[in-house]
Each structure stands twice: as structure tokens, then as C-alpha cells.
C-alpha positions as CSV (number, residue, x, y, z in Angstrom):
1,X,63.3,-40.6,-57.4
2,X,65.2,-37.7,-59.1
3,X,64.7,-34.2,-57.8
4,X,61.3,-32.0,-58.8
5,X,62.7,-28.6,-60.6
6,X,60.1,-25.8,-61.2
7,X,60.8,-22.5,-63.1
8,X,59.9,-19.6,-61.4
9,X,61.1,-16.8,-63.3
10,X,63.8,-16.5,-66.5
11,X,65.1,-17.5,-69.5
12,X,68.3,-19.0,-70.9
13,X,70.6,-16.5,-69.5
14,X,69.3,-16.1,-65.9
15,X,66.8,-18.1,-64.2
16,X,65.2,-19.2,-60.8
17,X,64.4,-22.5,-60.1
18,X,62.4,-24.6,-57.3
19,X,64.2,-27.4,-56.4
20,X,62.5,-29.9,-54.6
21,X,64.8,-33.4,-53.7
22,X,63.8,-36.8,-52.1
23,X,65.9,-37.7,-48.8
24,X,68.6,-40.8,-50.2
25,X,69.7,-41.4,-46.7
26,X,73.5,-42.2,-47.1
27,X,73.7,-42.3,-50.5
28,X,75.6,-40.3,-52.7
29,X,73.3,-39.8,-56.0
30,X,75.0,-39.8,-59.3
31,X,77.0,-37.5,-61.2
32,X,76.1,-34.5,-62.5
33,X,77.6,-31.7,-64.3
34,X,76.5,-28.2,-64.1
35,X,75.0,-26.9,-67.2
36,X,75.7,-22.6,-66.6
37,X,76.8,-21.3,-63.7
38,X,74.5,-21.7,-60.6
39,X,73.9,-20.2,-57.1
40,X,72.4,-22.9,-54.5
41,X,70.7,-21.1,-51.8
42,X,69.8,-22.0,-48.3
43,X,66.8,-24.4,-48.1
44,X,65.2,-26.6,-45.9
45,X,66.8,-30.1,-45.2
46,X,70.2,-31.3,-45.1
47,X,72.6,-32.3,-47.9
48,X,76.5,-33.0,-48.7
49,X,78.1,-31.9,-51.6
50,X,81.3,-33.5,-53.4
51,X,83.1,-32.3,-56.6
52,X,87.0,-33.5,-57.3
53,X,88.7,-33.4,-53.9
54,X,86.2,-30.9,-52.2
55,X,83.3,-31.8,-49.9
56,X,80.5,-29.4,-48.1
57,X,78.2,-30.1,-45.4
58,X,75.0,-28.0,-46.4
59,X,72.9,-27.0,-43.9
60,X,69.7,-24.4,-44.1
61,X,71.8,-21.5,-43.5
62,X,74.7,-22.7,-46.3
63,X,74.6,-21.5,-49.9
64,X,77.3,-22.5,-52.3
65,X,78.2,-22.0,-55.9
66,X,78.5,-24.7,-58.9
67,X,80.9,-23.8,-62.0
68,X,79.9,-24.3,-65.6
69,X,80.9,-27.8,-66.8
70,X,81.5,-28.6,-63.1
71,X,81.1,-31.9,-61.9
72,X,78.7,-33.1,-58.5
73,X,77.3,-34.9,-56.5
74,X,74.7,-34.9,-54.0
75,X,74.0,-36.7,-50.9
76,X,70.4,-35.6,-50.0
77,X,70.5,-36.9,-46.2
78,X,66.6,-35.6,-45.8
79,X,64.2,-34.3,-48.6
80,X,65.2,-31.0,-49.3
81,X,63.6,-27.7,-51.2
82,X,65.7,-24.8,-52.2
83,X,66.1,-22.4,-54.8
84,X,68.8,-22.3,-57.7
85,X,69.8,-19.1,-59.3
86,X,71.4,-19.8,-62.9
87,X,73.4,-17.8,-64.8
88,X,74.6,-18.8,-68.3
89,X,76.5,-15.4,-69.4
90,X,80.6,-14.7,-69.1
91,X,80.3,-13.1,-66.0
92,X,83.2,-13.0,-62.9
93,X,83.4,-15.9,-60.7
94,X,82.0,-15.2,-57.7
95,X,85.6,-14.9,-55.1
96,X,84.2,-17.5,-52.9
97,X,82.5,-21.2,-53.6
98,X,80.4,-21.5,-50.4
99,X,79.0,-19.6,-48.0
100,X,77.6,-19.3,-44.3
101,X,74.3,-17.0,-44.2
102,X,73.6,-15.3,-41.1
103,X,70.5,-15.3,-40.3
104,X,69.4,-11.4,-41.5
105,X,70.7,-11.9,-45.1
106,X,68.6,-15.4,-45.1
107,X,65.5,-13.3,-44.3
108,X,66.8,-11.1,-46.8
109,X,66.7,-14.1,-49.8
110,X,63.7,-14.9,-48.6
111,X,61.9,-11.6,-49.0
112,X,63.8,-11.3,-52.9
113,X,62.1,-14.9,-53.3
114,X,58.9,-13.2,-52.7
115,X,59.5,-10.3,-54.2
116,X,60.2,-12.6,-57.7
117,X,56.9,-14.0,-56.7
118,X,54.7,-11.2,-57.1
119,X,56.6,-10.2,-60.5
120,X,59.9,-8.0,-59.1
121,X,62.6,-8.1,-62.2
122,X,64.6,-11.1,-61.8
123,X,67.3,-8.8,-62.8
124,X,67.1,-7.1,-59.3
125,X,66.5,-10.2,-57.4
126,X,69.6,-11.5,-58.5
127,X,71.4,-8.0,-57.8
128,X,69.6,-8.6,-54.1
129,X,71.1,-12.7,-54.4
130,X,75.0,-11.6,-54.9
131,X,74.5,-8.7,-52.0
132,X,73.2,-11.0,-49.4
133,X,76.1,-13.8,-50.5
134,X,78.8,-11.2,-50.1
135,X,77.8,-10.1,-46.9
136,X,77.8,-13.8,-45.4
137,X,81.1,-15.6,-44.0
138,X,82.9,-17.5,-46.8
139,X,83.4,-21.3,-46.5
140,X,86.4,-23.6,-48.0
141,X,84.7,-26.7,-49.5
142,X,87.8,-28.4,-48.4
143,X,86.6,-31.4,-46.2
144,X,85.8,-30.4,-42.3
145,X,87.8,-31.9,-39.7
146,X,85.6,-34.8,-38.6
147,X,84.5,-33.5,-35.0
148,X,83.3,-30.2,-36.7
149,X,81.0,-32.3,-38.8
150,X,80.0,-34.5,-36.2
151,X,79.0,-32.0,-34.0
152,X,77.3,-29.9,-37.1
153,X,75.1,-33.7,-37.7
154,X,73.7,-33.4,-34.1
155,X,72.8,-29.8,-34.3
156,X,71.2,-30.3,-37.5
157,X,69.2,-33.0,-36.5
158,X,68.0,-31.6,-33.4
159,X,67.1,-28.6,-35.4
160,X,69.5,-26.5,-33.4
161,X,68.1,-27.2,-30.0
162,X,70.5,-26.2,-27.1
163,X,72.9,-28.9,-26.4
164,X,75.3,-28.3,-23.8
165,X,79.4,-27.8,-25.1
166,X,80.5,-30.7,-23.3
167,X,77.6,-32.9,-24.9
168,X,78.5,-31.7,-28.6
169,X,82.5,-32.7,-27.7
170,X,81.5,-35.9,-26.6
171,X,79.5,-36.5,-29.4
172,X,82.8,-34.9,-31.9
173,X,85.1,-37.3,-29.7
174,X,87.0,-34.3,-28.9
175,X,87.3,-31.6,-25.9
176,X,84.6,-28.6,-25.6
177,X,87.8,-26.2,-26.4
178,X,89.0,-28.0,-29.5
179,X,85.5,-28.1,-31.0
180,X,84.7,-24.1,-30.3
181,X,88.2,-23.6,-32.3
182,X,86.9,-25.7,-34.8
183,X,83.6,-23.9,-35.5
184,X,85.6,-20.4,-35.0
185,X,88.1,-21.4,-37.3
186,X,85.8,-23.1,-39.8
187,X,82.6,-21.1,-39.6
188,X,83.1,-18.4,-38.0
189,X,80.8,-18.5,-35.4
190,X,80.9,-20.0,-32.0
191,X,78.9,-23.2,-31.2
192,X,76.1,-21.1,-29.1
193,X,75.9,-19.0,-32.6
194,X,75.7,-21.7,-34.9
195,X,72.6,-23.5,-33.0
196,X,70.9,-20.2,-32.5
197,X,71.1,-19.3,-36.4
198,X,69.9,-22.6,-36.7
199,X,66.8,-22.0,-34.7
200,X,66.2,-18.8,-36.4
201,X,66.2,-20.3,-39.7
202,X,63.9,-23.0,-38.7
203,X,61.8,-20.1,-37.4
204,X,61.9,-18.2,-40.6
205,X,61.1,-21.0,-42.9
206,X,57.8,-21.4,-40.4
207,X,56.7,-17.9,-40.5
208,X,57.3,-18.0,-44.3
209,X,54.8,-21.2,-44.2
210,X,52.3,-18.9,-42.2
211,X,52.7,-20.0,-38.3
212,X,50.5,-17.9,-36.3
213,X,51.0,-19.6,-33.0
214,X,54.4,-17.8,-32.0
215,X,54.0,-19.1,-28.4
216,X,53.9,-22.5,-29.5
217,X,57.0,-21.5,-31.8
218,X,59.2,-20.8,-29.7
219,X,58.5,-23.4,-27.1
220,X,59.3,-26.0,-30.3
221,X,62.6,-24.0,-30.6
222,X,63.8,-24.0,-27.0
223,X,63.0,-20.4,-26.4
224,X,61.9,-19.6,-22.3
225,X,59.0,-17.7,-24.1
226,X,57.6,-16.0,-26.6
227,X,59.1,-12.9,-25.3
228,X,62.8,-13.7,-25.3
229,X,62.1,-15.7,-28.8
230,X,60.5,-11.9,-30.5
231,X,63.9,-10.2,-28.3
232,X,66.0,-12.9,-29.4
233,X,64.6,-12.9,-33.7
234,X,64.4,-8.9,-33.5
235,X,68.2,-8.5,-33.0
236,X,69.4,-11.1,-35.0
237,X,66.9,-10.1,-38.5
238,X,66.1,-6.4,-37.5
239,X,62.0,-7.2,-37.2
240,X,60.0,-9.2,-35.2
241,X,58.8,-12.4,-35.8
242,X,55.0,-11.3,-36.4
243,X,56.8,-8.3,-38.7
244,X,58.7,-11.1,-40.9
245,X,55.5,-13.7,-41.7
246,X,53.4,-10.5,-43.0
247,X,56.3,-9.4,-45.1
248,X,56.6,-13.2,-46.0
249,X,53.6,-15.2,-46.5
């Protein structure tokens, strides 16, 4: 089943599109080449990415960047929904091809999304787009040393739950040391950070869907309580969780 695409805002020269993709399980999809220049941003779901010799574990905090004329495939592991921002005039590459979003520049994108919503100039949103992107932690698309993505898998599929070191390195086939140098090294970011941005991802996208019940919340995220979840959310994104649904439902 291919993938849904719904305009939200544009024309020929800039746009922002819905993307909504079925879940293909292990299977790469076919090749595609990219019309204009686009900008994949964080979304729900999982998703690998291959063009020529480079390959990129996407997760929901991982945005990357597809060249004109370049070719790609996908390898949609769940059903995923982003948004695409596309560009088709002669403007700079961007100096990176991937990036890491922490989690206050992924509330960010999410408040320009809504802000394109309610009729904001895409012109500004996009301005808001390359800000957030060049504040986040740059990845190579090179392909990750196979622990790294191992470990990643498990964190992703357990939505970022806390899994102790020593479990993530057995499940990497490698020590707990080697694997926190990997995700240094790599991401930038320590395994504890990397499953807590998770979590707060996971908790934005639910607040964005309109989840009232912020006890419940963060018991489904692994938080003690609702209190050290709203301490934990207001230093990471700068507001509290019941701050960041009204500013994004």
C-alpha cells in the first residue's frame, strides 16, 4: 500500500506535506528519487533509510534531508506519519544530511506545525524548520556500528522505557562501556538521554493528540509520578506538560 501524502500548505517552490506510510515490516520498499529538495521531520513510528552507500536509522526524534534527483529507499518497520518540508528553489545545501532533535526543538516543530495550521506564512514556518534543525546534533548517515543499532531497536520498541545498561549491552552483544561510547560518539547523547528523549517525544506526540490523563501518562512512560514526569518534561521543553497540549491541540 503506498504512502498517503496530504498538502497542507504551498506551492511549487515550498510546500508541507502530511505523510502518512503503512508498516512493511522488513522490507525495503522501492526506489525513489527525490523530486526538489526535502526536509523529513521527526514523526511517529520507525523507519530506515538507504541512498548509495549511506543508511539511517530514523527514529521519532531523527529528521534528515533528501537532495534533488537523489535516490531512496525506505524501510517503514511500523506505520509512520510525519511531515515533509519541500523546497524546489537553488538554495544552499543544508551543511548536514541528518539530524538528532532534542526534545525542546521537537516541541518547537510541532508548535510551527500548528502554527501552519491556523494559517501562519509558510515562509516563517520554514524559517522556524531550518532554526530548530540547526540547533539539533548532526548525524552521519554512514551505517551505525551494529550494537548501536541494536541497542537503538530495543529502545524504540519499548518506546524508550528504562532498560538497565547491562541489559541494552547484552542485547548489542557488547559491554555496557563500549555501547555508552557508541551512543556518545554517534549521537551524542548518553544511553540514559537517548531513552528519556524518547519518552518525551512519545509524551509530546500524546499531548499533541489531546491526553488529559497526565497521571496515567506518565505511569505508561515509566515516570514514579506525575510529579517527577511535569519536573522531568519542564526542564527538558521549558513548559509543563499541561502548558504544551493547550499550546498544541
Amino acid at each position: 500500500m503506498p504512502a498517503e501524502r496530504l498538502s497542507l500548505a504551498g506551492d511549487d517552490t515550498l510546500r508541507v506535506e502530511r505523510v502518512r506510510a503503512p508498516g512493511h515490516g522488513n522490507q525495503w520498499g522501492e526506489v525513489h528519487r527525490s523530486p526538489n529538495r526535502r526536509w523529513i521531520l521527526p514523526g511517529t513510528g520507525g523507519v530506515q533509510m538507504r541512498s548509495g552507500a549511506g543508511q539511517l536509522l530514523v527514529d521519532e526524534l531523527t529528521a534528515f534531508h533528501l537532495a534533488r534527483g537523489q535516490d531512496y529507499q525506505l524501510q517503514h518497520e511500523a506505520p509512520r506519519a510525519h511531515l515533509v518540508l519541500s523546497r524546489s528553489l537553488a538554495d544552499e545545501e543544508p551543511p548536514a544530511k541528518a539530524w538528532l532533535v532534542a526534545p525542546r526543538e521537537l516541541y518547537r516543530l510541532r508548535l510551527a506545525a500548528r502554527a501552519l495550521r491556523e494559517g501562519a506564512a509558510l515562509e516563517g514556518v520554514a524559517r522556524d524548520v531550518d532554526v530548530s534543525l540547526a540547533r539539533s546534533r548532526a548525524l552521519a548517515t554512514d551505517p551505525a556500528p551494529v550494537p548501536l543499532q541494536r541497542a537503538r531497536r530495543l529502545l524504540m520498541a519499548e518506546g524508550g522505557h528504562a532498560q538497565r545498561l547491562e541489559v541494552l549491552g547484552e542485547a548489542a552483544a557488547c559491554s555496557p562501556f563500549h555501547l555508552s561510547r557508541l551512543f556518545v560518539r554517534h549521537l551524542g547523547v548518553s544511553p540514559h538521554q537517548y531513552r528519556l528523549q524518547l519518552r518525551l517525544a512519545t509524551a509530546l506526540g500524546r499531548l499533541e493528540d489531546g491526553e488529559h490523563d497526565l497521571a496515567g501518562l506518565a505511569h505508561d512512560l515509566g515516570f514514579a509520578s506525575q510529579s517527577h514526569f511535569g519536573a522531568v518534561f519542564r526542564r527538558a521543553i521549558g513548559v509543563t506538560p499541561a502548558q504544551a497540549r493547550k499550546a498544541l491541540v
